[in-house]
KELOLUM-977949 format. One record per residue (C-alpha): residue number from 1; chain; y, z, x. Coordinates in Angstrom, 1 decimal. Layout:
<rs>
r mitor: NUM, kollum: A, py: Y, pz: Z, px: X
...
</rs>
This chain:
<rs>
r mitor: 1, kollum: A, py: -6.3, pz: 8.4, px: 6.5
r mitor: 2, kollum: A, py: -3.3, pz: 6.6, px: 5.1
r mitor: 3, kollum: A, py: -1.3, pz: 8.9, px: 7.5
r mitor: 4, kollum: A, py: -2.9, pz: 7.4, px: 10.5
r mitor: 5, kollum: A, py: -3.1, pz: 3.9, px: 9.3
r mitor: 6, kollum: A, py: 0.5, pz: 3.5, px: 8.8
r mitor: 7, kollum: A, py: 1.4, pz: 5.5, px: 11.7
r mitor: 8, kollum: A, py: -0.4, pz: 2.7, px: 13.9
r mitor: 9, kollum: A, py: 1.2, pz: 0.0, px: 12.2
r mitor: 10, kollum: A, py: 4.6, pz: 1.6, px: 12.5
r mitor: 11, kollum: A, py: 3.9, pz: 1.8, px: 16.3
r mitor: 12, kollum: A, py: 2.2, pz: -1.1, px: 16.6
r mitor: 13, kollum: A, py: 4.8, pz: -3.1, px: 18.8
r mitor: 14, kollum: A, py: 5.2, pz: -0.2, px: 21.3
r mitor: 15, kollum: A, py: 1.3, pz: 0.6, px: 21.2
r mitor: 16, kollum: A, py: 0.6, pz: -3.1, px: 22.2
r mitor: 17, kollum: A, py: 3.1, pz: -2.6, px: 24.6
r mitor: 18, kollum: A, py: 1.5, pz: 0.6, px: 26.6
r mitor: 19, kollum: A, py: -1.6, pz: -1.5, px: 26.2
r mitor: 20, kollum: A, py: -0.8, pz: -4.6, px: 27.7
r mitor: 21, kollum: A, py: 0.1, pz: -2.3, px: 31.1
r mitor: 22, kollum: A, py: -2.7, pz: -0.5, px: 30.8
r mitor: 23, kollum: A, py: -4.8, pz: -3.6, px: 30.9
r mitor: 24, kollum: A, py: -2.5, pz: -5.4, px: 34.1
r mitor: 25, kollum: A, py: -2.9, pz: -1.3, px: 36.0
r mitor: 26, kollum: A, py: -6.6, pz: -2.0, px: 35.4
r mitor: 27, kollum: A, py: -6.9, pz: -5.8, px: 36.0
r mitor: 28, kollum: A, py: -5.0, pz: -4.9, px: 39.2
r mitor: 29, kollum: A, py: -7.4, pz: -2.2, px: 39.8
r mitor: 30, kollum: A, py: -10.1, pz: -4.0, px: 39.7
r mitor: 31, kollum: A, py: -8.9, pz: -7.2, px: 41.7
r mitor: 32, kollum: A, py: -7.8, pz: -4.3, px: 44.6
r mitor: 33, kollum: A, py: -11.4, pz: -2.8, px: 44.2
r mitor: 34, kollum: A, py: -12.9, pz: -6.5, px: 44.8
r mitor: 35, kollum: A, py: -11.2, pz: -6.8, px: 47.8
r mitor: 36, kollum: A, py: -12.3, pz: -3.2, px: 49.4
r mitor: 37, kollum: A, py: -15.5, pz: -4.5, px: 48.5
r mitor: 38, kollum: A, py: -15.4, pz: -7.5, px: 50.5
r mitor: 39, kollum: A, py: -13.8, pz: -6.0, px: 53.5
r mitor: 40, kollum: A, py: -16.3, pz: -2.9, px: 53.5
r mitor: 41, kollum: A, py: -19.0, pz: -2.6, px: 56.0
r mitor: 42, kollum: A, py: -20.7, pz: 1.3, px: 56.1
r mitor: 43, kollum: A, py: -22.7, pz: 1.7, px: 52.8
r mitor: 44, kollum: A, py: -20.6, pz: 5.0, px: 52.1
r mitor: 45, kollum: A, py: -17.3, pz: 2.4, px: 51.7
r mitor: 46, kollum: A, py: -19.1, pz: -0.1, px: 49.7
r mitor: 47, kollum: A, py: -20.4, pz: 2.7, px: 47.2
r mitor: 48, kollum: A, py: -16.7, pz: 3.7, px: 47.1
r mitor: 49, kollum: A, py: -15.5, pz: 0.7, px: 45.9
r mitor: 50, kollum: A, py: -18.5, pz: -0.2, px: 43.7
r mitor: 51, kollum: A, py: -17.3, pz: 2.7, px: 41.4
r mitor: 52, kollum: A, py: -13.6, pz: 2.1, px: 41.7
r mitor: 53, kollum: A, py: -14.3, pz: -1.6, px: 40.1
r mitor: 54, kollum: A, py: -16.5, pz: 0.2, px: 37.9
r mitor: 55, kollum: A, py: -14.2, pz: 2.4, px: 36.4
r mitor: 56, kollum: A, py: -11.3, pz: -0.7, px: 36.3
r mitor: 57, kollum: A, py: -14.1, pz: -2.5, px: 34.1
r mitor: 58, kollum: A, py: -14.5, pz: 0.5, px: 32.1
r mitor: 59, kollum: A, py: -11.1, pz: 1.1, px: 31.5
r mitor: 60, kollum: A, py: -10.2, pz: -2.2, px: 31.0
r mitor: 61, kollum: A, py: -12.9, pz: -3.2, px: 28.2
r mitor: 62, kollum: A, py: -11.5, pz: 0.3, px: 26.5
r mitor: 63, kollum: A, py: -8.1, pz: -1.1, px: 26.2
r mitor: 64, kollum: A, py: -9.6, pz: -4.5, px: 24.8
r mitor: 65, kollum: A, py: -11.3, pz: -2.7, px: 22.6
r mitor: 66, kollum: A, py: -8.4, pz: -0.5, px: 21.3
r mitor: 67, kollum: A, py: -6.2, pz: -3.7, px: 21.0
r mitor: 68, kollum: A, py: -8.7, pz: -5.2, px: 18.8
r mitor: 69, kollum: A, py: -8.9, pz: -2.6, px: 16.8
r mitor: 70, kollum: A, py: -5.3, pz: -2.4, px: 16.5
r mitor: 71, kollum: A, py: -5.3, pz: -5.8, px: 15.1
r mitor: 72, kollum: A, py: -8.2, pz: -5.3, px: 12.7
r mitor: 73, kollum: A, py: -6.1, pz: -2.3, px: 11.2
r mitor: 74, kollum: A, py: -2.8, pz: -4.3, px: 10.5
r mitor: 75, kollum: A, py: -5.2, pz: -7.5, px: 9.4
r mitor: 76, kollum: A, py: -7.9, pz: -6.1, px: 7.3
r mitor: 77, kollum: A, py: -7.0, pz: -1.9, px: 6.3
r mitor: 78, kollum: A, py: -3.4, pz: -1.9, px: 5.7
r mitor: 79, kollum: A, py: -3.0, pz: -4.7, px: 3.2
r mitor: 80, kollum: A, py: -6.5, pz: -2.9, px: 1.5
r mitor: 81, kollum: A, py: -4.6, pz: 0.2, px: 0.9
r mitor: 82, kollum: A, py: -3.4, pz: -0.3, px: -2.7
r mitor: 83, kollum: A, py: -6.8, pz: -0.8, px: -3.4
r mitor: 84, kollum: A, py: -8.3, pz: 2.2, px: -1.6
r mitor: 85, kollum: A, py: -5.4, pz: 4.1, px: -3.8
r mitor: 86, kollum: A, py: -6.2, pz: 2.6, px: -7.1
r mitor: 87, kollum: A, py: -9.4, pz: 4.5, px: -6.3
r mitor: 88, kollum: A, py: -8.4, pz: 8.0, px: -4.8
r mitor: 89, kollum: A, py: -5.5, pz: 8.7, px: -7.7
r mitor: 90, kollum: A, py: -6.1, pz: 11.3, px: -9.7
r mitor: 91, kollum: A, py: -6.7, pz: 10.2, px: -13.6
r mitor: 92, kollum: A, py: -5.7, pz: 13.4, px: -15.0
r mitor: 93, kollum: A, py: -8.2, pz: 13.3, px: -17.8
r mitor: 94, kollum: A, py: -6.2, pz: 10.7, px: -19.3
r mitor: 95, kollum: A, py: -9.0, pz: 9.7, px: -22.0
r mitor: 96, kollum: A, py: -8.9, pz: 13.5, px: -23.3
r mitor: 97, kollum: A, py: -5.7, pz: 14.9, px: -22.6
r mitor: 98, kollum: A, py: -2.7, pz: 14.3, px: -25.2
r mitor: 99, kollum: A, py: 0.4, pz: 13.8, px: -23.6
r mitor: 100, kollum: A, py: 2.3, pz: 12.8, px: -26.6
r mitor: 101, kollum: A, py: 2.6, pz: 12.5, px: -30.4
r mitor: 102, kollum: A, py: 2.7, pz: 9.8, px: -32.2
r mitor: 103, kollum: A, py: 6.2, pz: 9.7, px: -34.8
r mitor: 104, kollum: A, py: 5.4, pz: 8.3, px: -38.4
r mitor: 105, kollum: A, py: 7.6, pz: 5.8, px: -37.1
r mitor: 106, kollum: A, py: 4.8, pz: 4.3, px: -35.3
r mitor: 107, kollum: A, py: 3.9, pz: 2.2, px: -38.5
r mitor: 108, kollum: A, py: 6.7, pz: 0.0, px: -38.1
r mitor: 109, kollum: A, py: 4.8, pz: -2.9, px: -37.2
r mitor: 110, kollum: A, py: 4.8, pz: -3.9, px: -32.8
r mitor: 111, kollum: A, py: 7.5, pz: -5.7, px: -31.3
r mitor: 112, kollum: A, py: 10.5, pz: -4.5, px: -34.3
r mitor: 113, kollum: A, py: 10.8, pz: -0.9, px: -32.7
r mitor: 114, kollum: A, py: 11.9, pz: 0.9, px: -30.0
r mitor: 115, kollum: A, py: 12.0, pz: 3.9, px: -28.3
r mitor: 116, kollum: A, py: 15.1, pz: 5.7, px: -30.2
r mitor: 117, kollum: A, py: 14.9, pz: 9.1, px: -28.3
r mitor: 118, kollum: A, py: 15.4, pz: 7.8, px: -24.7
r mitor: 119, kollum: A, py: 18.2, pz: 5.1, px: -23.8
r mitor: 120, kollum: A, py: 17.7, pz: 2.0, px: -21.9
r mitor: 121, kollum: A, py: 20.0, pz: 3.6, px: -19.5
r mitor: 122, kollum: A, py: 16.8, pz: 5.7, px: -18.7
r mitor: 123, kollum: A, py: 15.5, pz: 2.6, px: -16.1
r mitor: 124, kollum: A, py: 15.5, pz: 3.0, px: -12.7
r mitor: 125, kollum: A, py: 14.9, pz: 1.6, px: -9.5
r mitor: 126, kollum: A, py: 15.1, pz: -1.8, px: -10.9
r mitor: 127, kollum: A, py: 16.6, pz: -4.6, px: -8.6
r mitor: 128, kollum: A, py: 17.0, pz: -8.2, px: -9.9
r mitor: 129, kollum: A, py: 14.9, pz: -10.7, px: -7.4
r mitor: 130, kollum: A, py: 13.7, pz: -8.2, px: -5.6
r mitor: 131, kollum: A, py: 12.0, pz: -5.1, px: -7.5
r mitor: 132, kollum: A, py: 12.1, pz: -6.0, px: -11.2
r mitor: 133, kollum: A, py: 9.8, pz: -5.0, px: -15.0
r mitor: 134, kollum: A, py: 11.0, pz: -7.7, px: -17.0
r mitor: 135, kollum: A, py: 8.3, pz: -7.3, px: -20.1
r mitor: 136, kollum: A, py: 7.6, pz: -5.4, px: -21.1
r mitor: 137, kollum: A, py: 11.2, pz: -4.4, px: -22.2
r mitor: 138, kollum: A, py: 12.3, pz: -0.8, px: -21.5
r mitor: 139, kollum: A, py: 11.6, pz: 1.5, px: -24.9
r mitor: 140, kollum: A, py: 9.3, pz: -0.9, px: -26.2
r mitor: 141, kollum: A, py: 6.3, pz: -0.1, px: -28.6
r mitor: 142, kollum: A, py: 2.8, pz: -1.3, px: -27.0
r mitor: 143, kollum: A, py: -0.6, pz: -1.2, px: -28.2
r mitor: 144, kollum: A, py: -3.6, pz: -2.9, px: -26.8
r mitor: 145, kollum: A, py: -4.0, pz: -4.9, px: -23.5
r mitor: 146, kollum: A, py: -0.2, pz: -5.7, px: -22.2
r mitor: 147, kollum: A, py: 0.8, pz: -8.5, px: -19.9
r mitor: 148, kollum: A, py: 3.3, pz: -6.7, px: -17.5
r mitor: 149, kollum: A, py: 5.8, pz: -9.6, px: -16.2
r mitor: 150, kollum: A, py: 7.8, pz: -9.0, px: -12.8
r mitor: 151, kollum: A, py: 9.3, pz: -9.6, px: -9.6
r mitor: 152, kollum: A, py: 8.0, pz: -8.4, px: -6.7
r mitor: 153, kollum: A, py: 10.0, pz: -10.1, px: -4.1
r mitor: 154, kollum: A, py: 11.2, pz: -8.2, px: -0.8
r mitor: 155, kollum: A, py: 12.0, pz: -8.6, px: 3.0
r mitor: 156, kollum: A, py: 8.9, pz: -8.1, px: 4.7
r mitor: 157, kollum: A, py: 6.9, pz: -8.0, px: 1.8
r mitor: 158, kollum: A, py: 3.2, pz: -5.8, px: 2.2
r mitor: 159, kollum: A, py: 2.2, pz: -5.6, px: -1.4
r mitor: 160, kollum: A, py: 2.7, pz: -3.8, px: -4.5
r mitor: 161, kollum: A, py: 1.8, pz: -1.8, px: -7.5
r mitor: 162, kollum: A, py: 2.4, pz: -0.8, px: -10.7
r mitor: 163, kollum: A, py: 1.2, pz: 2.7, px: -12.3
r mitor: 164, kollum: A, py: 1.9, pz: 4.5, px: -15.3
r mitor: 165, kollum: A, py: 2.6, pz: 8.2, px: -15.9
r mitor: 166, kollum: A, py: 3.3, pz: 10.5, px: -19.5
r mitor: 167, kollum: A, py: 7.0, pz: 11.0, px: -19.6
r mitor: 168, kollum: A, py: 8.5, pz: 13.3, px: -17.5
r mitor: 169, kollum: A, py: 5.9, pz: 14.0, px: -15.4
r mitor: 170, kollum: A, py: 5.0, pz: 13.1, px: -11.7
r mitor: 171, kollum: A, py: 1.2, pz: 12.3, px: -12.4
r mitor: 172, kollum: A, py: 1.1, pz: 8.7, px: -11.5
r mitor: 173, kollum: A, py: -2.5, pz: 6.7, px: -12.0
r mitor: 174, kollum: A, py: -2.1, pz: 3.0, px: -10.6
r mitor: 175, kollum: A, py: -2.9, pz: 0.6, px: -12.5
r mitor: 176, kollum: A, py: -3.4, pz: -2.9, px: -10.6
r mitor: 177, kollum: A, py: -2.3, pz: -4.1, px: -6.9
r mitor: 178, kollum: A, py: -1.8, pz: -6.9, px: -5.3
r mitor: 179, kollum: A, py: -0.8, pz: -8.5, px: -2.4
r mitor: 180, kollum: A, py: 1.2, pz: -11.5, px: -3.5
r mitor: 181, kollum: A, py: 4.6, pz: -12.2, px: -3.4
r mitor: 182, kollum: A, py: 5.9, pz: -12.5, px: -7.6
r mitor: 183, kollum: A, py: 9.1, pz: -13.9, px: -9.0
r mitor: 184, kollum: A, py: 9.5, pz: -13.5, px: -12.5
r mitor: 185, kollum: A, py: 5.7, pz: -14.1, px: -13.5
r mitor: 186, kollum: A, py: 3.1, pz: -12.2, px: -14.2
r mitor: 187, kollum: A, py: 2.2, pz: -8.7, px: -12.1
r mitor: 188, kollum: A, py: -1.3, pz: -8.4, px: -14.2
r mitor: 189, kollum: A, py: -2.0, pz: -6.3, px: -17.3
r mitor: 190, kollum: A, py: -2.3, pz: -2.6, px: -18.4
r mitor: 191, kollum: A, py: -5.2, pz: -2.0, px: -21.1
r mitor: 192, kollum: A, py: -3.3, pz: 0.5, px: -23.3
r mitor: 193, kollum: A, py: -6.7, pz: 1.2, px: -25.1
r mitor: 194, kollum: A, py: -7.9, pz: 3.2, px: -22.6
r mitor: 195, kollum: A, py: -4.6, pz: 5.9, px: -23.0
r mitor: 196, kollum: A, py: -3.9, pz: 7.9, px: -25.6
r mitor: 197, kollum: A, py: -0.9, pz: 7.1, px: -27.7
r mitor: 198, kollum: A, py: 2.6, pz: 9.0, px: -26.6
r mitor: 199, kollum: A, py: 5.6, pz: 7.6, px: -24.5
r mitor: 200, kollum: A, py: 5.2, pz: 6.5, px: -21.0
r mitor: 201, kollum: A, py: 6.9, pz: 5.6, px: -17.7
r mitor: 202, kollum: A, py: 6.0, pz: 2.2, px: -16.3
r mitor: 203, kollum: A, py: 6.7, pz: 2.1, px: -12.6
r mitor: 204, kollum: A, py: 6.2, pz: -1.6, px: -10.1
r mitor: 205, kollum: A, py: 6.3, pz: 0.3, px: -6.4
r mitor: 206, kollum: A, py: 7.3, pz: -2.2, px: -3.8
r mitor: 207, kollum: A, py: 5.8, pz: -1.4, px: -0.1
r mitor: 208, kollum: A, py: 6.6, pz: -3.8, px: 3.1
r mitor: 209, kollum: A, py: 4.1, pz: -4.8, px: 5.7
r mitor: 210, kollum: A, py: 5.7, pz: -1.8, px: 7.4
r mitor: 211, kollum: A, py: 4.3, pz: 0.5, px: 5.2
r mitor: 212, kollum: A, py: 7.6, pz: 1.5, px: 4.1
r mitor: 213, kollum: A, py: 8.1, pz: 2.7, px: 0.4
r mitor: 214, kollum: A, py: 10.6, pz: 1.3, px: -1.9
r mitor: 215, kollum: A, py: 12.7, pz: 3.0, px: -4.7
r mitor: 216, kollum: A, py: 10.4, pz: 2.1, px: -7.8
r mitor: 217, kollum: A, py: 11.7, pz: 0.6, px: -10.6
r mitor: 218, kollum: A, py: 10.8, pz: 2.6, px: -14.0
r mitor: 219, kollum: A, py: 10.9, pz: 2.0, px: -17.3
r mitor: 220, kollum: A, py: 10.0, pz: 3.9, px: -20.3
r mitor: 221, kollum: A, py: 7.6, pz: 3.1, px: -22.9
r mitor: 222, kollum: A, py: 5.8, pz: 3.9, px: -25.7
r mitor: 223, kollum: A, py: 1.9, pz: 3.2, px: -26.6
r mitor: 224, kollum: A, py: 0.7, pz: 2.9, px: -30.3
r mitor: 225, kollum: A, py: -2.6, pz: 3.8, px: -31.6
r mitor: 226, kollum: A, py: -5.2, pz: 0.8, px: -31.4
</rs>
């Protein structure tokens, strides 16, 4: 479905095209049909041209109607697709499946440790102004519902998203989208609660109103035990 949707909105200036001569072939069509009409006199002629106008309507309100629904795609679907994914990605079980342990360095009280095993060199993606995780910090210690602070800021800007996945992994769950151009403010939050505790990759995915994908920017992290 997402296929389809972004194939039309990659197309969309060359399918507007075709359809705009569509609907002059047709208008013309009909206008030529008109005139047969007028100039017939035998019944067998004026049947004739009765169906040619026919069909030019026909065709014509076909093209309207695939225009319109053109337009309702790129207005109302496409910027709804972040939500429509938030709902379709897999969970992988993540209320009963461990994907980490927790060190007995985890009693070091929140916001005085980081994560030791994996340097900060680790982020990726990242982009000041334009794709940027700003807080939390990369390799810090979480616990509880998290404020996630960003810039979401590119040309063309569609929306974006942010998901998290256990470390070294490729199962993604989105968190949040949203359609609103950010600059160093708040993206929305991640409810760490609802995870169990172990180290984590924090991604914001940028996507313009092309549908086009940016690189994400990731950053590791680790949750602590509510």
């Amino acid at each position: 479905m997402e296929f389809i949707l972004h194939f039309f909105t990659k197309y969309e200036i060359p399918i507007y095209l075709l359809l705009a001569i569509g609907v002059f072939i047709s208008c013309r069509s009909i206008l030529r049909a008109r005139h047969e009409l007028r100039e017939s006199i035998y019944g067998l002629e004026r049947e004739t041209a009765h169906r040619r106008t026919n069909q030019a309507v026909t065709a014509l309100i076909l093209l309207v109607l695939l225009a319109l629904t053109e337009m309702a795609m790129k207005i109302f679907l496409i910027p709804n697709l972040p939500a429509f994914a938030s709902l379709s990605t897999p969970t992988m079980n993540a209320l009963t499946t461990q994907t980490g342990t927790i060190s007995q360095d985890l009693t070091i009280p929140i916001g005085m440790q980081t994560l030791t095993q994996i340097p900060t060199a680790y982020v990726s993606g990242c982009t000041s102004n334009q794709i940027m995780i700003s807080s939390p910090k990369p390799g810090e210690l979480i616990q509880g519902k998290v404020r996630i602070i960003g810039t979401a800021d590119i040309p063309n800007f569609g929306f974006f998203k942010y998901e998290f996945a256990p470390i070294n992994t490729d199962h993604w769950t989105t968190i949040q989208a949203n359609r609103e151009i950010k600059d160093d403010t708040e993206l929305g939050s991640w409810d760490t609660s609802e995870v169990p505790p172990g180290d984590y990759d924090l991604r914001l995915v940028v996507i313009d109103n092309q549908g086009q994908e940016f690189p994400p920017c990731i950053v590791p992290l680790r949750v602590a035990a509510p």
